[in-house]
N, C-alpha and C positions, 0 to 999 in steps of 0.2 A: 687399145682403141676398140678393136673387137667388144669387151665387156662393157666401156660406154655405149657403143649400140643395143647390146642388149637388155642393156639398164632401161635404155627411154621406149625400145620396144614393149619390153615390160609395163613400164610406167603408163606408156600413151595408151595401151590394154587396158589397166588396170582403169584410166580415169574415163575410157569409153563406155566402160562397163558399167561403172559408178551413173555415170552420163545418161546410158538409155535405162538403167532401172530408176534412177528419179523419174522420168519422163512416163514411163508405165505407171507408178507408183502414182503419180498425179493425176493423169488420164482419168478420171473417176467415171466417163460413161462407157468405157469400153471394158466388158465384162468377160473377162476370159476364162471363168470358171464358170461360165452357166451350165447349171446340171437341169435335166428334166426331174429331177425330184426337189425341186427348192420349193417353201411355203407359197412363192408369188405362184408361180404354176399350177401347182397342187392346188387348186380351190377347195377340194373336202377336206386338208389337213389343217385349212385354217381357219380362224377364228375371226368372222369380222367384228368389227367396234358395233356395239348398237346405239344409234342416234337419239333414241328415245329418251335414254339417260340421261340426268343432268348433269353429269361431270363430263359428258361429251364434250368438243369445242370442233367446230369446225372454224377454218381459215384458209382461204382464196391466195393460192400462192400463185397463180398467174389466170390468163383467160380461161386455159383447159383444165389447170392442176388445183386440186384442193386438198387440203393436209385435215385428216382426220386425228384427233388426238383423243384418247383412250383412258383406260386407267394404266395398262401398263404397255402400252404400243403407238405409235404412230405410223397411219396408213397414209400414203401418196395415191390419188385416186387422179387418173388422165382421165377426163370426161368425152375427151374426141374419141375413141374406142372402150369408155366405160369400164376399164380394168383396174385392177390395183398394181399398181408400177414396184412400189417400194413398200416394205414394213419394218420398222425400226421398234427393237424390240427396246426395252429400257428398265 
């Protein structure tokens, strides 16, 4: 009897765990590794898209957000604070 308990103790651990790492894993706005050295911070280490360009594209993904597209990047620009939110390298 004893070892059935510690089987499903075991078990219901095991499927907790399972449990809240899906749950993180999905979360995609909450960012638990922000370093103060990542490209979006660092404004001199990167590289903005020039609009001038004809392979530029820009596209209107909501009121405030617009997706910049590049030759090899995509920039997320929030217009309410004028930042680059995201850079998706490719």
């Amino acid at each position: 009897m004893l070892f059935v308990v510690i089987f499903l103790g075991i078990l219901i651990l095991i499927g907790t765990t399972i449990v809240i790492t899906t749950i993180i894993e999905r979360s995609y706005k909450v960012d638990f590794f922000k370093s103060s050295s990542s490209a979006i911070d660092n404004t001199n280490s990167i590289k903005k898209c020039d609009l001038l360009e004809e392979k530029t594209r820009v596209i209107s993904l909501s009121e405030d957000k617009l997706a910049v597209i590049c030759d090899d990047r995509i920039e997320i620009i929030n217009l309410s604070n004028d930042q680059i939110e995201k850079v998706v390298n490719y």
